[in-house]
N, CA, C and O atoms as a printed pandas DataFrame, in Angstrom:
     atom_number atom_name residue_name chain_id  residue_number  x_coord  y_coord  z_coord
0              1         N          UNK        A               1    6.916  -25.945   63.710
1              2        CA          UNK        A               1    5.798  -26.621   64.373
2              3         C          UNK        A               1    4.484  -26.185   63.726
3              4         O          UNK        A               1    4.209  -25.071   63.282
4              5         N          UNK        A               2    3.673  -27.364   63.763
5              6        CA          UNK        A               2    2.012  -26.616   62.835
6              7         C          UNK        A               2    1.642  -26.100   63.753
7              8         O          UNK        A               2    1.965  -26.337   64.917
8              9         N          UNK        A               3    0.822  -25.225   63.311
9             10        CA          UNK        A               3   -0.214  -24.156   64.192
10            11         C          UNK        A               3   -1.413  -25.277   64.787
11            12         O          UNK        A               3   -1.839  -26.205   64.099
12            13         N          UNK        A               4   -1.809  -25.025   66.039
13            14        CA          UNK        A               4   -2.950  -25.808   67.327
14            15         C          UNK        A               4   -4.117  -25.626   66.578
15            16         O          UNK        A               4   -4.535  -24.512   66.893
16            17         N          UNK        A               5   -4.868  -26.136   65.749
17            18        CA          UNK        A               5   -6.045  -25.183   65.213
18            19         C          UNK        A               5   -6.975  -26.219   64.562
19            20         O          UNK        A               5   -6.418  -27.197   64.063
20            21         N          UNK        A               6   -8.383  -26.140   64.493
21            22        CA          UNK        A               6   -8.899  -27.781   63.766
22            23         C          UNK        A               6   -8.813  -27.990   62.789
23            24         O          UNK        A               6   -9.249  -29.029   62.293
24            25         N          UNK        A               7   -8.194  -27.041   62.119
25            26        CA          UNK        A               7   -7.796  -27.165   60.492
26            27         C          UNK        A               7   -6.841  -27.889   60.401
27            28         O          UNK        A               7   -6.729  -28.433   59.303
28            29         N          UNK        A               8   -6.054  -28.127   61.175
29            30        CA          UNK        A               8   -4.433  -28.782   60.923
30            31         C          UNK        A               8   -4.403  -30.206   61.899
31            32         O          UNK        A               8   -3.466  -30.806   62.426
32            33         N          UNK        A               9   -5.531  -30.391   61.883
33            34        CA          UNK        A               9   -6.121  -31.601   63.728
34            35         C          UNK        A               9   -6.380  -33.012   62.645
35            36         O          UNK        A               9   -7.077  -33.055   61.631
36            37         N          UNK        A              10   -5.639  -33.985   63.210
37            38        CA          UNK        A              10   -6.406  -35.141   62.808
38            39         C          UNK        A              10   -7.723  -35.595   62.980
39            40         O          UNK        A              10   -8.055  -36.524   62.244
40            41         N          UNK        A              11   -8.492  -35.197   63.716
41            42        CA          UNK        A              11   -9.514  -35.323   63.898
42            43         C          UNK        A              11  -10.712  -34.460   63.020
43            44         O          UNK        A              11  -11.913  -34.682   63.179
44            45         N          UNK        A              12  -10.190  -33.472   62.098
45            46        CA          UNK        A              12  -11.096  -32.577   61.658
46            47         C          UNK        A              12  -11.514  -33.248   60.207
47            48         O          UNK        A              12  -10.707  -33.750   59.425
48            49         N          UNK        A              13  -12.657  -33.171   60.050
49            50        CA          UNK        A              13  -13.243  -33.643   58.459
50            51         C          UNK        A              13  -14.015  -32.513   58.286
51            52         O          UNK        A              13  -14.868  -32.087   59.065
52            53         N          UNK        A              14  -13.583  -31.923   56.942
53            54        CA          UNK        A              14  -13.827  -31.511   55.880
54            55         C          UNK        A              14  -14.684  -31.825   54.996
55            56         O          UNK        A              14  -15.637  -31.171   54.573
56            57         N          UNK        A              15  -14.172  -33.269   54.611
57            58        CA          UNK        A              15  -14.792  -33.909   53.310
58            59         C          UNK        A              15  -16.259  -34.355   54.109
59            60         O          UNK        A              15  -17.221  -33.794   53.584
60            61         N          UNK        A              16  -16.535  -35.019   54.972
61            62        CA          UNK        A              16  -17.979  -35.478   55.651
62            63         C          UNK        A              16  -19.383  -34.163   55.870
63            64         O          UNK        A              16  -20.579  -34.090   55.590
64            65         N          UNK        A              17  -18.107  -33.098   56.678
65            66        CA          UNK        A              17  -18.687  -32.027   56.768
66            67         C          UNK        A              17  -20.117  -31.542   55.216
67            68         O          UNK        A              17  -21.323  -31.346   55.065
68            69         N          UNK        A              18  -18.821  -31.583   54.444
69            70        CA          UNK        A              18  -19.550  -31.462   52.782
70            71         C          UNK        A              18  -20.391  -31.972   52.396
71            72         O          UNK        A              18  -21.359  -31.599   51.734
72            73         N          UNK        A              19  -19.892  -33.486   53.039
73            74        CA          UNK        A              19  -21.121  -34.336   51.979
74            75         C          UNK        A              19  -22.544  -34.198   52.944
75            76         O          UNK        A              19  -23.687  -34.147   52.490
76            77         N          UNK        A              20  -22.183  -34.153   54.312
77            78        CA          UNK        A              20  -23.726  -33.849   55.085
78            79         C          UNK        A              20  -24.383  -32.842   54.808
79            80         O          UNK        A              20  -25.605  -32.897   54.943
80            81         N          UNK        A              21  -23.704  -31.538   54.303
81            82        CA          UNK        A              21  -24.528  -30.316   54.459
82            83         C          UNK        A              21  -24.655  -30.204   52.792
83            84         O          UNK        A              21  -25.292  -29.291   52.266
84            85         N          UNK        A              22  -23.996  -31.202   52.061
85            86        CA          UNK        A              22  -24.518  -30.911   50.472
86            87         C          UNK        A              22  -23.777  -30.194   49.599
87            88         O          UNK        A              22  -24.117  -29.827   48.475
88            89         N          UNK        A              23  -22.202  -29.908   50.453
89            90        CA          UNK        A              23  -21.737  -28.560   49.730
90            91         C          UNK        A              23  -20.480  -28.668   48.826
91            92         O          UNK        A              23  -19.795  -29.645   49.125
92            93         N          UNK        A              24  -20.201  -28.240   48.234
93            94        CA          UNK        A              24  -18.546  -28.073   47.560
94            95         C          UNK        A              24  -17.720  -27.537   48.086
95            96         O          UNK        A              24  -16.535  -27.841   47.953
96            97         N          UNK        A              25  -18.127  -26.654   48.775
97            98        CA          UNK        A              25  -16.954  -25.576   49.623
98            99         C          UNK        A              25  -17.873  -25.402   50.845
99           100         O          UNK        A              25  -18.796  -24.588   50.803
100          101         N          UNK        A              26  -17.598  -26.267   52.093
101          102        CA          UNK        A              26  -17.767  -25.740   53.462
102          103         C          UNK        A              26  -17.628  -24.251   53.907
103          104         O          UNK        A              26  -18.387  -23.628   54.649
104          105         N          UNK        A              27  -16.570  -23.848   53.335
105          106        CA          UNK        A              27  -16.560  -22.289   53.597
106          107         C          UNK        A              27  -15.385  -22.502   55.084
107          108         O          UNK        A              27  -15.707  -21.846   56.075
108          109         N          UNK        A              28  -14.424  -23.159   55.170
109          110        CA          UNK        A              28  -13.676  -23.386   56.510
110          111         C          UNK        A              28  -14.206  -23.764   57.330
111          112         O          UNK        A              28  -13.705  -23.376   58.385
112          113         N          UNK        A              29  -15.473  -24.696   57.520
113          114        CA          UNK        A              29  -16.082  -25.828   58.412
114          115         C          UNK        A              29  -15.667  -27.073   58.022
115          116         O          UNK        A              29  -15.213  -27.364   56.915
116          117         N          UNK        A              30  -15.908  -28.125   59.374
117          118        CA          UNK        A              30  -15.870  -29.438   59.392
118          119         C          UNK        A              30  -16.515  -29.981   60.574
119          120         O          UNK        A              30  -17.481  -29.474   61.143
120          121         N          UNK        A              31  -15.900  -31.073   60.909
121          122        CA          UNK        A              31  -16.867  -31.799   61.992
122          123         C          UNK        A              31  -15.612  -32.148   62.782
123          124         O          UNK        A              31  -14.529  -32.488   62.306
124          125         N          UNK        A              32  -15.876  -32.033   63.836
125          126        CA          UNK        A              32  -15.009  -32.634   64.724
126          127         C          UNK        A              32  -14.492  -33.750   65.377
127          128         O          UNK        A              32  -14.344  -33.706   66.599
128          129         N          UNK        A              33  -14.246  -34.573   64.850
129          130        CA          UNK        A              33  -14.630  -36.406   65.075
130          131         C          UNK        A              33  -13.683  -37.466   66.230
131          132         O          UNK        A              33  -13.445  -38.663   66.392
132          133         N          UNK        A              34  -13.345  -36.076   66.889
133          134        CA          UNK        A              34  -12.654  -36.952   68.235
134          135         C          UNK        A              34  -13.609  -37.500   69.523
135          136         O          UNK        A              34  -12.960  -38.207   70.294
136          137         N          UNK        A              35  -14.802  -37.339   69.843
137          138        CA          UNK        A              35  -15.086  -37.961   70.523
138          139         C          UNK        A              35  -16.886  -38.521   69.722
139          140         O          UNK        A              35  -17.310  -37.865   68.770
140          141         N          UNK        A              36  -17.430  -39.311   70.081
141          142        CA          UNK        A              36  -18.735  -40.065   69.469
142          143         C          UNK        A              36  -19.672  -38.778   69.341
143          144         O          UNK        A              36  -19.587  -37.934   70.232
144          145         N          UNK        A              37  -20.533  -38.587   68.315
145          146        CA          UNK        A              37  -21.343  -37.878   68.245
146          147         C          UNK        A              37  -22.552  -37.296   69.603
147          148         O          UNK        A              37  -23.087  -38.080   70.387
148          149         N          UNK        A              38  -22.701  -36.289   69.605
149          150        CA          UNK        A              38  -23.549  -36.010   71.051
150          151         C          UNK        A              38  -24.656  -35.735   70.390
151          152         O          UNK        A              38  -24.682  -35.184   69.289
152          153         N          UNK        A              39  -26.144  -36.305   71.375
153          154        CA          UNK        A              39  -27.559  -36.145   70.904
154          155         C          UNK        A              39  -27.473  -34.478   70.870
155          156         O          UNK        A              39  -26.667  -33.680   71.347
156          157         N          UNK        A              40  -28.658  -34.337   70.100
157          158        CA          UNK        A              40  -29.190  -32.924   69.455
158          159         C          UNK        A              40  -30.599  -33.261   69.290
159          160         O          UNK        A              40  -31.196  -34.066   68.575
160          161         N          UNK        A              41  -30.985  -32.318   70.250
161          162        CA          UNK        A              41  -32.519  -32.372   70.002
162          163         C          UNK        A              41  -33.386  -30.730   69.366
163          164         O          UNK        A              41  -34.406  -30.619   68.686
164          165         N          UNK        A              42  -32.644  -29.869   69.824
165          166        CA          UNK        A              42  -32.927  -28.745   68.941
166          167         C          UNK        A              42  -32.959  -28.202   67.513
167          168         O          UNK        A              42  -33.708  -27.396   66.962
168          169         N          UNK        A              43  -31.655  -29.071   66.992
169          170        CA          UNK        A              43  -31.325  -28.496   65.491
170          171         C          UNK        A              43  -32.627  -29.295   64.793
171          172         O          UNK        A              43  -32.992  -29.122   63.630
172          173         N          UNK        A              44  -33.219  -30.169   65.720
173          174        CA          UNK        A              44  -34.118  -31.133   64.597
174          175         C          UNK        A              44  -35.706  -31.210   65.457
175          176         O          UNK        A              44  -36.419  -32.214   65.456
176          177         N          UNK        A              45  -35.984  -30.114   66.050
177          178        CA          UNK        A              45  -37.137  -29.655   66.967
178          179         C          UNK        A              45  -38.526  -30.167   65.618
179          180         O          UNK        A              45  -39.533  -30.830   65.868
180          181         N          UNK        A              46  -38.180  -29.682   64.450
181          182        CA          UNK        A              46  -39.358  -29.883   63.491
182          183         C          UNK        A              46  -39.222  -31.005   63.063
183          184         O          UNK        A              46  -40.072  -30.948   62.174
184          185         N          UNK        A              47  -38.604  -32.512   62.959
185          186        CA          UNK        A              47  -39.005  -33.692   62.831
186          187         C          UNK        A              47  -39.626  -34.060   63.832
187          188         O          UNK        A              47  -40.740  -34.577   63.912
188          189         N          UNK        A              48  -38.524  -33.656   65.008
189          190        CA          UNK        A              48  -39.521  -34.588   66.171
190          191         C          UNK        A              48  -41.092  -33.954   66.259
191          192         O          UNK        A              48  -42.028  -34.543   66.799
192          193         N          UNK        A              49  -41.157  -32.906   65.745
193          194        CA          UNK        A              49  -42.404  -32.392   66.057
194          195         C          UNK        A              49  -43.492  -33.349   64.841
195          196         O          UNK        A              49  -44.573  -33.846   65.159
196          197         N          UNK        A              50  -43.010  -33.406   63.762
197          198        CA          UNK        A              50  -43.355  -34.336   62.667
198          199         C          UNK        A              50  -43.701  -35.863   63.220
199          200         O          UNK        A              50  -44.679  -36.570   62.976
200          201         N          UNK        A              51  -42.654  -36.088   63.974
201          202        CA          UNK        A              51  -42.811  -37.762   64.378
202          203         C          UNK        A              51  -44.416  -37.658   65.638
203          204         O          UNK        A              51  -45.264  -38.545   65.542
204          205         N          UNK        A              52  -44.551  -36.823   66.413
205          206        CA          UNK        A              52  -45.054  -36.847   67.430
206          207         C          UNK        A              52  -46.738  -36.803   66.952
207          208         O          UNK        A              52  -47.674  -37.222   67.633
208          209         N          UNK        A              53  -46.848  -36.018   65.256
209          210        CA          UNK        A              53  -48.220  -36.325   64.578
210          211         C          UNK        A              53  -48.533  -36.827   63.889
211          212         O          UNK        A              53  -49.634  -36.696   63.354
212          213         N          UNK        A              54  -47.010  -38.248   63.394
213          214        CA          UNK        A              54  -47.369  -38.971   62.240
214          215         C          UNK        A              54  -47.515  -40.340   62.905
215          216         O          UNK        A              54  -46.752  -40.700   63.801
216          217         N          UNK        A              55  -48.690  -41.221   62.362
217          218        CA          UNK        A              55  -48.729  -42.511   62.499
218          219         C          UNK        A              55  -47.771  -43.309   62.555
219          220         O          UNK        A              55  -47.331  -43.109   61.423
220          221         N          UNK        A              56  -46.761  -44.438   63.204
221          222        CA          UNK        A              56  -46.289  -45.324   62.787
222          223         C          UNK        A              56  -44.897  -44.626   63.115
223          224         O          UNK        A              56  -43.984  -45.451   63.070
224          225         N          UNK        A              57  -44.471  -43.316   63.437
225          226        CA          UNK        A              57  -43.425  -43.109   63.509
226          227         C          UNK        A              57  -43.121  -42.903   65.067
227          228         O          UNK        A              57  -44.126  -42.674   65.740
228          229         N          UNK        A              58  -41.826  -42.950   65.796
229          230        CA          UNK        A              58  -41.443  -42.926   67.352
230          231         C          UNK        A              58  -41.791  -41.503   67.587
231          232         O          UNK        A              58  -41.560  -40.415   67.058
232          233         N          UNK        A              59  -42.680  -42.140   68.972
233          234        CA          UNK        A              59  -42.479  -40.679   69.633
234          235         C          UNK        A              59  -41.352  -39.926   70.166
235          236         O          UNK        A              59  -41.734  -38.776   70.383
236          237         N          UNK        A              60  -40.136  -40.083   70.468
237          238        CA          UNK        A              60  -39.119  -39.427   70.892
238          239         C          UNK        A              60  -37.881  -39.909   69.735
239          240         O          UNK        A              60  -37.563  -41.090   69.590
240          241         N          UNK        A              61  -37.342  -38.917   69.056
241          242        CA          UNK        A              61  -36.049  -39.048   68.257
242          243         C          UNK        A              61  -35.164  -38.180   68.553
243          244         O          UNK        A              61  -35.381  -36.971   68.628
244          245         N          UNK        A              62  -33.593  -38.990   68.833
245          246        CA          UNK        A              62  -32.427  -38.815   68.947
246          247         C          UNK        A              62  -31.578  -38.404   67.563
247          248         O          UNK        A              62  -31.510  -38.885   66.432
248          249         N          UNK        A              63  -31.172  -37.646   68.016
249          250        CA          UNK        A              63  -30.131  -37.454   66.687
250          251         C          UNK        A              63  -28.881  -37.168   67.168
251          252         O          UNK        A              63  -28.805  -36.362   68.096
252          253         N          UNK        A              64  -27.799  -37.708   66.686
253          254        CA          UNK        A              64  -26.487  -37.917   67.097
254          255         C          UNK        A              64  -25.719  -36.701   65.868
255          256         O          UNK        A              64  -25.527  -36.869   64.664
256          257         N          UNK        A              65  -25.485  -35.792   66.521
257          258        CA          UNK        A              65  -24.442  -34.879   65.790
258          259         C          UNK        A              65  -23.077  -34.382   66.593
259          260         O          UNK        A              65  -22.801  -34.047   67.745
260          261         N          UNK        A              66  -22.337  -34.535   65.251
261          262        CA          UNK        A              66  -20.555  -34.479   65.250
262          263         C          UNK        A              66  -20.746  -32.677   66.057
263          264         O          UNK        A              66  -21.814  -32.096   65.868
264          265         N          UNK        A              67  -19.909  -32.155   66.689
265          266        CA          UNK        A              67  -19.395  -30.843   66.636
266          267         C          UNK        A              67  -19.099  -30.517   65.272
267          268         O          UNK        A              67  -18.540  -31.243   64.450
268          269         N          UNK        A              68  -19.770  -28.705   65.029
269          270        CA          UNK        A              68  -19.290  -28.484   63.827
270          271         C          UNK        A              68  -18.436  -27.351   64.296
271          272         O          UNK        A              68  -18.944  -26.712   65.217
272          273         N          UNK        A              69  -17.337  -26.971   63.914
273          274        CA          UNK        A              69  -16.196  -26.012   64.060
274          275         C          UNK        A              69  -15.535  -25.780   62.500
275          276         O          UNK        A              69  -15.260  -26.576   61.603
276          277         N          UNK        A              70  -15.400  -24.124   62.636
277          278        CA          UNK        A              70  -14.235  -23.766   61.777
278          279         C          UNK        A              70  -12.918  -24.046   62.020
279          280         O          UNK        A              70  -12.434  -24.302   63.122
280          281         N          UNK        A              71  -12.176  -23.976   60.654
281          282        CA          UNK        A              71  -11.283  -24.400   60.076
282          283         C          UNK        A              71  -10.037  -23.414   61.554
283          284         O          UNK        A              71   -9.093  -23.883   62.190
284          285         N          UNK        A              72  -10.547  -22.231   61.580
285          286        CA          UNK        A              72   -9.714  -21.525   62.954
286          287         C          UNK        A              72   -9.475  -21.736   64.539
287          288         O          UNK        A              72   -8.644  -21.267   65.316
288          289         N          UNK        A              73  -10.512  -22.601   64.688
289          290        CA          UNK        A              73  -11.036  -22.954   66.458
290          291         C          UNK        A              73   -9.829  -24.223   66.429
291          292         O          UNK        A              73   -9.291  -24.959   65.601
292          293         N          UNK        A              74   -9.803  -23.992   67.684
293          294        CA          UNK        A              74   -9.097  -25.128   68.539
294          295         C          UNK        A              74   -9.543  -25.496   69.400
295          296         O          UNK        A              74  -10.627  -25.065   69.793
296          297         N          UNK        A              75   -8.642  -26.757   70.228
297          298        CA          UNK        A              75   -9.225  -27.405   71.680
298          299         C          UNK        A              75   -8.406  -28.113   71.971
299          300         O          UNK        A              75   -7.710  -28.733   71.167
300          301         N          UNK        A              76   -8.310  -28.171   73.374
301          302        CA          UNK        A              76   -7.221  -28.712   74.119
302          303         C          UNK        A              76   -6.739  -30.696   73.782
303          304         O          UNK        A              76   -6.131  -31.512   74.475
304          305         N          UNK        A              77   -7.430  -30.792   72.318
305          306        CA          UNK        A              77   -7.493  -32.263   72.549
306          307         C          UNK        A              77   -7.351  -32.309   70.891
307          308         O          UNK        A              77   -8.037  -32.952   70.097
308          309         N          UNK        A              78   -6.276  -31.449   70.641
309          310        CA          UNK        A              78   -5.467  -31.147   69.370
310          311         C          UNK        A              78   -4.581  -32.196   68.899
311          312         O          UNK        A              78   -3.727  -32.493   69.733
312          313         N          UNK        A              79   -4.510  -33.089   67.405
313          314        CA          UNK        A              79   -3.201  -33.697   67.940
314          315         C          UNK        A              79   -3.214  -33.482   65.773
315          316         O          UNK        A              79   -4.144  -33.093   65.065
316          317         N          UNK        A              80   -1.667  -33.971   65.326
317          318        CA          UNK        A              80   -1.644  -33.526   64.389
318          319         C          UNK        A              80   -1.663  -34.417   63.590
319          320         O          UNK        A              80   -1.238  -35.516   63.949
320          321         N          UNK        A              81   -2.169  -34.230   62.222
321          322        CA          UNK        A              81   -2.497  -34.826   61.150
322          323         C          UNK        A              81   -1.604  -36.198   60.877
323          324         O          UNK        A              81   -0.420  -36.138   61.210
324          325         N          UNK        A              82   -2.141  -37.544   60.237
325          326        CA          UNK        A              82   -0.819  -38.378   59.796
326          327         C          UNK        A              82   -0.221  -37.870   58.552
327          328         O          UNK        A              82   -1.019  -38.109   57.646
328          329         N          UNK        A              83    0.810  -37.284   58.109
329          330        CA          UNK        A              83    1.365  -37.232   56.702
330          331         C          UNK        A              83    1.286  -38.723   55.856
331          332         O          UNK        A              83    1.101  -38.851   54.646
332          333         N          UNK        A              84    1.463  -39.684   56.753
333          334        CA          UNK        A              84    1.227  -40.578   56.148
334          335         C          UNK        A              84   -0.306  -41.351   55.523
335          336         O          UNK        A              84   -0.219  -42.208   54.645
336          337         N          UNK        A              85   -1.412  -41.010   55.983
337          338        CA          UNK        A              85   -2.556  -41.159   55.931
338          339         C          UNK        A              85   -2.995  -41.050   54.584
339          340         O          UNK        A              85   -4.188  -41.178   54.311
């Protein structure tokens, strides 16, 4: 049986993880892509702060971010990879 873990989860990306943060090697991160992205208003406190003194831009911005988890974490909403995929 595979090990419960988001490394071994159909739901875990790797490859997206990379290309958002710019990297070649995540370092055993990914994103978690089982349920729709949840707003984040902290990780991005200095745009909105940007938008709120620039002309022409919204005063309130949403940003929709994936869960990021290592390659070791789990969650009860585990299911396993397609081999066929």
């Amino acid at each position: 049986m595979t090990e419960r873990r988001c490394g071994t989860c159909r739901w875990y990306d790797v490859e997206g993880f990379a290309r958002h943060h710019g990297e070649n090697d995540p370092g055993g991160m990914g994103f978690c892509r089982r349920y729709p992205p949840q707003p984040d208003f902290i990780r991005h406190w200095h745009m909105w702060q940007e938008a709120k003194t620039s002309p022409g831009l919204p005063d309130e911005l949403v940003f929709g971010i994936w869960p990021e988890t290592h390659d070791e974490d789990w969650c009860g909403e585990w299911q396993a990879q397609d081999p066929h995929a």
